[in-house]
N, C-alpha and C positions, 0 to 999 in steps of 0.2 A: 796822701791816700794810704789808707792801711794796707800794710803787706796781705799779699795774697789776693787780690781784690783786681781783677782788672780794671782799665781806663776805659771810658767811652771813646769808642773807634770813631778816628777822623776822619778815615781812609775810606772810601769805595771800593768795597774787595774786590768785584771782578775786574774790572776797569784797572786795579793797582796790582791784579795775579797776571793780568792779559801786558801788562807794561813789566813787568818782571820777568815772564817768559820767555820776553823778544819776540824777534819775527825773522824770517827767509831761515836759514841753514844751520844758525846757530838758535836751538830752542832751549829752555834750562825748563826744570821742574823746581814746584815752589813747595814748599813743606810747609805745614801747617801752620807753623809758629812764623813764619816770614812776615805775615801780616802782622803779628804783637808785637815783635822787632820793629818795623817799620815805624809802627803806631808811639810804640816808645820814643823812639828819636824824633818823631814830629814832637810828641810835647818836650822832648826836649831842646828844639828847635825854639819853639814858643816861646818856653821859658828865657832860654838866651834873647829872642826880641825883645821881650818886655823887659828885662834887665838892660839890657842898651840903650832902649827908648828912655826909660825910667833914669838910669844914666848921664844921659843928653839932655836933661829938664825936658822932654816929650810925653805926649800922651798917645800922640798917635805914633802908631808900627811901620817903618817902612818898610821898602823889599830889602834895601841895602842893612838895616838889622839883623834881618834872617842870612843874609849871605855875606856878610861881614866877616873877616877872620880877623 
């Protein structure tokens, strides 16, 4: 993707601001950018699957790809 160009969001903002905030006593505040941080590591999550799958003679993604170390 060319620089400067954002990615299509994968993420459901409120849903991913309301899970970032927490809940009971400990609240945190989300800055703007937390969602394009986010968004970036998921593709770059992605990318790591299909490199593994691809890897392993697979086509298809499993969960253990994505959470693989």
């Amino acid at each position: 993707m060319a620089k400067g160009k954002t990615k299509e969001m994968l993420l459901v903002g409120s849903k991913t601001k309301e899970a970032l905030k927490g809940a009971g006593k400990d609240k945190f505040m989300v800055s703007s950018d937390a969602l394009e941080g986010l968004n970036e590591y998921v593709y770059w999550l992605v990318e790591q699957a299909q490199q593994r799958a691809k890897a392993n003679g697979r086509k298809t993604i499993r969960a253990y790809d994505i959470i693989a170390k």
